[in-house]
TIZALO-44294 format. One record per residue (C-alpha): x, y, z; residue number from 0; residue in one letter. Coordinates in nm, 4 decimals. Layout:
N
NODE      east     north        up    n  res
NODE         X         Y         Z  NUM    a
...
This chain:
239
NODE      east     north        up    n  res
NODE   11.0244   11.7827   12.1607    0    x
NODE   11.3714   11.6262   12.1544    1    x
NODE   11.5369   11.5331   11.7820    2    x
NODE   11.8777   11.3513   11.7637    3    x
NODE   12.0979   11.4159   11.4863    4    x
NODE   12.3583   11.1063   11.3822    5    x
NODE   12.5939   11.2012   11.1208    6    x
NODE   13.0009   11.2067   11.1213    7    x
NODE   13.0102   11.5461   10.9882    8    x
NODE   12.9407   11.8216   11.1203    9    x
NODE   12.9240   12.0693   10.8193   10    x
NODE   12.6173   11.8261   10.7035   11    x
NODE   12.4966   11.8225   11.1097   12    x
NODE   12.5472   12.2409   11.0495   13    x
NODE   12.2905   12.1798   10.7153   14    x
NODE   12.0314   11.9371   10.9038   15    x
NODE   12.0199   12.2041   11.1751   16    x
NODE   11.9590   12.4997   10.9350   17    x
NODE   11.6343   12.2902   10.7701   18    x
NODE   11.5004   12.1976   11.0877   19    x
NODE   11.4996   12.5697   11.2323   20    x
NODE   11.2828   12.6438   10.9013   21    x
NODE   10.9976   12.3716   10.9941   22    x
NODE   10.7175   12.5372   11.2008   23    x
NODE   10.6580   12.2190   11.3730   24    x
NODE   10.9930   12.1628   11.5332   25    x
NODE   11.1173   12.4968   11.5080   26    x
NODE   11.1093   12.5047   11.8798   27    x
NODE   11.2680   12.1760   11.9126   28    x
NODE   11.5519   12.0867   12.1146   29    x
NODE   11.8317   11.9051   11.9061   30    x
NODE   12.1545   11.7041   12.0088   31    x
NODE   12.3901   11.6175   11.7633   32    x
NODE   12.6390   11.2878   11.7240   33    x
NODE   12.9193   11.2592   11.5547   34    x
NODE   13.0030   10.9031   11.6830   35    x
NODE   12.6962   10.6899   11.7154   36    x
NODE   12.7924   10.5203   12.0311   37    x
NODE   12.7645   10.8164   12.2199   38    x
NODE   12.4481   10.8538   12.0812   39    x
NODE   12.2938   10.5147   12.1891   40    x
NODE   12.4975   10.5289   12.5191   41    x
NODE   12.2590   10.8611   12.6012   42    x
NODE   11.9696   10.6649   12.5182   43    x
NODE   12.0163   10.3494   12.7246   44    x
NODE   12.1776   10.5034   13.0148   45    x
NODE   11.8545   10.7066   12.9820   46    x
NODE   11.9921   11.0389   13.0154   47    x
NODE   11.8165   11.1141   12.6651   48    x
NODE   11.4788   11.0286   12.5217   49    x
NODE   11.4170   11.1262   12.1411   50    x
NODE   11.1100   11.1710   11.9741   51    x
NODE   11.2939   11.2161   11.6552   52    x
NODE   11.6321   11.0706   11.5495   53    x
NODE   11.7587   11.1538   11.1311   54    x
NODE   12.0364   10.9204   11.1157   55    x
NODE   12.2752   10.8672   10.8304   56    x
NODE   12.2652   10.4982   10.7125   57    x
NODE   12.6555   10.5656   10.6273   58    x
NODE   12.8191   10.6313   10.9730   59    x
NODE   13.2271   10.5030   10.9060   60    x
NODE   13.2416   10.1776   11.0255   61    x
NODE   12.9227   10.1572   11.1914   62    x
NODE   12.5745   10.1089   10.9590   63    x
NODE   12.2867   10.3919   11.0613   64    x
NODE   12.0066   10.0877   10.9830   65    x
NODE   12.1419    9.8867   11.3074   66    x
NODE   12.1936   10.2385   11.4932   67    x
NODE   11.8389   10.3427   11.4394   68    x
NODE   11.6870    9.9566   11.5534   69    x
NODE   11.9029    9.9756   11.8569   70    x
NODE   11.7316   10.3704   11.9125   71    x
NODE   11.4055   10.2036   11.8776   72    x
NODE   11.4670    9.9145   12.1385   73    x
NODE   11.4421   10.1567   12.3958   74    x
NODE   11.1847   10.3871   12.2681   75    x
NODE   10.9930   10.2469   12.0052   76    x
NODE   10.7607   10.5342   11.9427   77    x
NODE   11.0945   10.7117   11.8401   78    x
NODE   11.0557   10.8527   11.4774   79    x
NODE   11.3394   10.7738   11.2579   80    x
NODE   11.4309   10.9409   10.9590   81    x
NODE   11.7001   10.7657   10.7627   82    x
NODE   11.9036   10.9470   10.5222   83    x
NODE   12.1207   10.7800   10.2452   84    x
NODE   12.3781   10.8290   10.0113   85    x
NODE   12.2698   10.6520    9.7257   86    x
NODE   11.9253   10.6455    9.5794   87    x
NODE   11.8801   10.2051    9.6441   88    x
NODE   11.6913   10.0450    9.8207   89    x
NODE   11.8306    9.8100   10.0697   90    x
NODE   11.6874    9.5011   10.1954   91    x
NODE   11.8146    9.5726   10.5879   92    x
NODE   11.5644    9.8976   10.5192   93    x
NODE   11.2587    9.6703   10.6213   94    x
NODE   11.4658    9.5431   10.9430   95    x
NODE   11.3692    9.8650   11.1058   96    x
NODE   11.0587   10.0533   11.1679   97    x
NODE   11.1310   10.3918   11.0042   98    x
NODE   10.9081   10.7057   10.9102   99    x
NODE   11.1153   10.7971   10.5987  100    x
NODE   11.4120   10.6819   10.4382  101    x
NODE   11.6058   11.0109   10.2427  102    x
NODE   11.8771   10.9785    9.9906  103    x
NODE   12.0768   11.3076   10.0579  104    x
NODE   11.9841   11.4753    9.6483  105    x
NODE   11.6512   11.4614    9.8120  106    x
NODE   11.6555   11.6205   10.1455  107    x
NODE   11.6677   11.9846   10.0460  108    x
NODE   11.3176   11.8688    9.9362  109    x
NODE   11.1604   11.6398   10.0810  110    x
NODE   11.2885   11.6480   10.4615  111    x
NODE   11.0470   11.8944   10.5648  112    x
NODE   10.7605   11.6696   10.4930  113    x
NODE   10.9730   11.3441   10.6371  114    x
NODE   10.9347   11.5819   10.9715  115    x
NODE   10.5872   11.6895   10.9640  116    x
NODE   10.4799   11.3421   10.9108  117    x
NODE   10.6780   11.2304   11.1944  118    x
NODE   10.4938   11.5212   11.3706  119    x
NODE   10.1651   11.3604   11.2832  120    x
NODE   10.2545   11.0347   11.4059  121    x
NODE   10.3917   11.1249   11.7224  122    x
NODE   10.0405   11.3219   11.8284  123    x
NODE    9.8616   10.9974   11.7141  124    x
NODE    9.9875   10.8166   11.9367  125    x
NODE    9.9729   11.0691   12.1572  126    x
NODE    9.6019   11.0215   12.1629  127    x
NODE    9.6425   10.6310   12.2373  128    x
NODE    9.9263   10.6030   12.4485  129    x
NODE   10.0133   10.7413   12.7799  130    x
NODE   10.3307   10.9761   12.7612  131    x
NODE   10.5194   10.9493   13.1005  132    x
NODE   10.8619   11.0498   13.2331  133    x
NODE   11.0000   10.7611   13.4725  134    x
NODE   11.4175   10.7958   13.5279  135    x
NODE   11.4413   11.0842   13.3002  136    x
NODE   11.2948   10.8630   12.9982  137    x
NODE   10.9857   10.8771   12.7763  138    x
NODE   10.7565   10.6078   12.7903  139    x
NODE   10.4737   10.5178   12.5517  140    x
NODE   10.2248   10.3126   12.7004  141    x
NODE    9.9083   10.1983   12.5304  142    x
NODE    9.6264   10.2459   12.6847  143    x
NODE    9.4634    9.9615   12.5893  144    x
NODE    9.7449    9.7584   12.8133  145    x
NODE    9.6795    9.9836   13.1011  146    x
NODE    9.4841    9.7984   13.3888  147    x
NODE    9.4742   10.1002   13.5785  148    x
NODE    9.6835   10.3600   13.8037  149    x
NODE    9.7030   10.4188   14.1489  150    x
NODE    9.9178   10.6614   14.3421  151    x
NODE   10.0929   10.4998   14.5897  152    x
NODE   10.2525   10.8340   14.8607  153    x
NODE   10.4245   11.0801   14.5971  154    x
NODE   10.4912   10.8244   14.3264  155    x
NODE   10.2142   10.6716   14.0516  156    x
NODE   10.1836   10.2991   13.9136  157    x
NODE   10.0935   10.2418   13.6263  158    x
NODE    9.9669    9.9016   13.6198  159    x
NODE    9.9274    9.6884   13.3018  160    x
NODE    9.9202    9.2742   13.2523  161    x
NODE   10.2897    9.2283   13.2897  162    x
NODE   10.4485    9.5188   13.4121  163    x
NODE   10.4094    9.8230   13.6925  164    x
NODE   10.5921   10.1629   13.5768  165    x
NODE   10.6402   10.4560   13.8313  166    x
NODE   10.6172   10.7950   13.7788  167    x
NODE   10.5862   11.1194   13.9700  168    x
NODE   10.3263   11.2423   13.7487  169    x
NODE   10.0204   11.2336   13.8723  170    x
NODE    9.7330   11.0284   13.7618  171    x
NODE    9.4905   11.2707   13.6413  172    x
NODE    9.7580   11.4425   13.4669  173    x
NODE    9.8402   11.0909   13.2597  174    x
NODE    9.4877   11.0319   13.1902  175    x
NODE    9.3722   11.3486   13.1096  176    x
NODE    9.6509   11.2638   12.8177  177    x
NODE    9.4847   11.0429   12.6199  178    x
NODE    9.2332   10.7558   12.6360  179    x
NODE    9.0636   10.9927   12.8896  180    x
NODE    8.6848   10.8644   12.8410  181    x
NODE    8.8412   10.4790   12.9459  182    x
NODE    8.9701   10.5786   13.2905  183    x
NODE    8.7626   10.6808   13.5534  184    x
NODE    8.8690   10.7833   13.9083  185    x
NODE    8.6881   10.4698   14.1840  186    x
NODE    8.8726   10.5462   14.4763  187    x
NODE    9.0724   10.8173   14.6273  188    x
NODE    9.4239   10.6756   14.4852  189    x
NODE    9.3049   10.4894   14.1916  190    x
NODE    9.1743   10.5346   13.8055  191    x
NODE    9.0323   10.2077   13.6277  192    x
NODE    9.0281   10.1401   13.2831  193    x
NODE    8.6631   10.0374   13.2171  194    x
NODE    8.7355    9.8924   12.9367  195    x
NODE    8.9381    9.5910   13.1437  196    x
NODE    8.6342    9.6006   13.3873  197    x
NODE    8.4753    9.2315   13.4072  198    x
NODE    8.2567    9.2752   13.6944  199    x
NODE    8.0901    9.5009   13.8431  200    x
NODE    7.9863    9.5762   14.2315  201    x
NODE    7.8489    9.8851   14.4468  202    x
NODE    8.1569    9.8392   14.6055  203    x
NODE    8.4507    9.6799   14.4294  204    x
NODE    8.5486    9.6014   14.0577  205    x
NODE    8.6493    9.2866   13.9155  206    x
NODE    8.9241    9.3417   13.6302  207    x
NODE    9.1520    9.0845   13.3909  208    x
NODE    9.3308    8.8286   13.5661  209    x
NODE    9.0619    8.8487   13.8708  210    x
NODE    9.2772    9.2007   14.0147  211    x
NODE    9.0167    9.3443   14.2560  212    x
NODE    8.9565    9.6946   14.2988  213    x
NODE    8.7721    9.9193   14.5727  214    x
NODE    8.5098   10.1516   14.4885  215    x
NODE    8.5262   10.4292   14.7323  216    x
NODE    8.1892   10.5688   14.9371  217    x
NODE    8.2028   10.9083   14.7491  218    x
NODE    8.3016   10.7931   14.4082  219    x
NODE    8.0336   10.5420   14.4046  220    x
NODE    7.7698   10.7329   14.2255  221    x
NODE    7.9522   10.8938   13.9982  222    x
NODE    8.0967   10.5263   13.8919  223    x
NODE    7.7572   10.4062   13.8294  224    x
NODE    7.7230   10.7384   13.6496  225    x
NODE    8.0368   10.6381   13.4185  226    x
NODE    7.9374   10.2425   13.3811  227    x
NODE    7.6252   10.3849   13.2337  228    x
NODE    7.7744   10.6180   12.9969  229    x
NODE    8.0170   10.3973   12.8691  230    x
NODE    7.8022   10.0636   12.8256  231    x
NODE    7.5951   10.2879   12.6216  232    x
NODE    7.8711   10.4604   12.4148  233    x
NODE    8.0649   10.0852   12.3154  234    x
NODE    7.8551   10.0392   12.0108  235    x
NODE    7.9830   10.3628   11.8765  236    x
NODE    8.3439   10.3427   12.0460  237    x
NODE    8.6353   10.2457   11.8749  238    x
């Protein structure tokens, strides 16, 4: 786990670091700390960083922490952001950002050890529903439920969904045994379907959204007829 700290200074980045090192959750988290902001999102979208957690003082000299932390969540949207304040207001530009928790600093002392633990919580949720992949050294969250299905094409993966094709090194079995595991099943030698984006069904080929076509391969052909079974009985109870 990787948690960005954005605050101009650094006795309070000293503090932030001191609480975090108490929480058992992130206690063996990696942390960077910013002084200037712009270094900050320059790290993110050259993507030589990828943070699952980013606290982020809404006061930041002449730059505002609310349009820091939407321009953090641009490029990772999963990214949980933990806003801390000076004063104790509410500020309309607070609901122009998705944001776990929004601090004023009297109450962090408190209160920021349950800002991170649910920020914990919601990161394995999604966990559980998205696909977590590394492609050019950044973290991606893809939902399964967008995923057509993967294929590994010589040493890299694609991950195909409606509109888009991300590549990986990972390898398939690794991203699907992730999350959503029950929806993908291995048809050929290369590729995992998502059953759930299955609209026909033949011994040897599969008919998904937009009319892709997929093999079936000889020897995964019973155990696909094994899986259709399964799940067709299973979607009354799914989610």
């Amino acid at each position: 786990m990787r948690i960005a700290i954005c605050e101009t200074q650094a006795d309070y980045i000293e503090y932030i670091c001191r609480l975090l090192r108490q929480i058992r959750e992130v206690s063996f988290a990696t942390v960077a700390t910013y002084t200037d902001p712009e270094w900050m999102i320059s790290d993110v979208f050259l993507r030589t960083e990828a943070f699952d957690i980013a606290i982020i003082s809404r006061e930041l000299g002449t730059h505002n922490g609310v349009f820091i932390a939407r321009e953090m969540t641009k490029k990772n949207e999963a990214c949980q952001i933990v806003l801390i304040s000076e004063r104790n207001r509410i500020f309309p530009e607070y609901y122009e950002m998705n944001h776990t928790c929004i601090l004023p600093k009297e109450y962090v002392p408190l209160h920021l050890v349950t800002a991170i633990q649910k920020s914990v919580v919601n990161l394995a949720a999604m966990e559980h529903s998205f696909f977590v992949v590394t492609a050019n050294s950044e973290k991606i969250y893809v939902p399964c439920r967008e995923v057509l299905y993967l294929e590994r094409v010589q040493r890299k993966t694609h991950i195909v969904t409606k509109d888009d094709t991300i590549e990986t090194y990972q390898l398939p079995q690794e991203i699907v045994d992730s999350a959503c595991g029950l929806d993908f099943v291995q048809c050929h030698r290369s590729i995992h379907v998502n059953l759930r984006k299955v609209t026909r069904y033949q011994a040897n080929e599969f008919t998904l959204e937009q009319n892709t076509k997929l093999p079936i391969g000889r020897l995964y052909a019973a155990q696909m007829k094994e899986a259709i079974r399964r799940f067709e009985s299973g979607l009354l109870i799914r989610r």
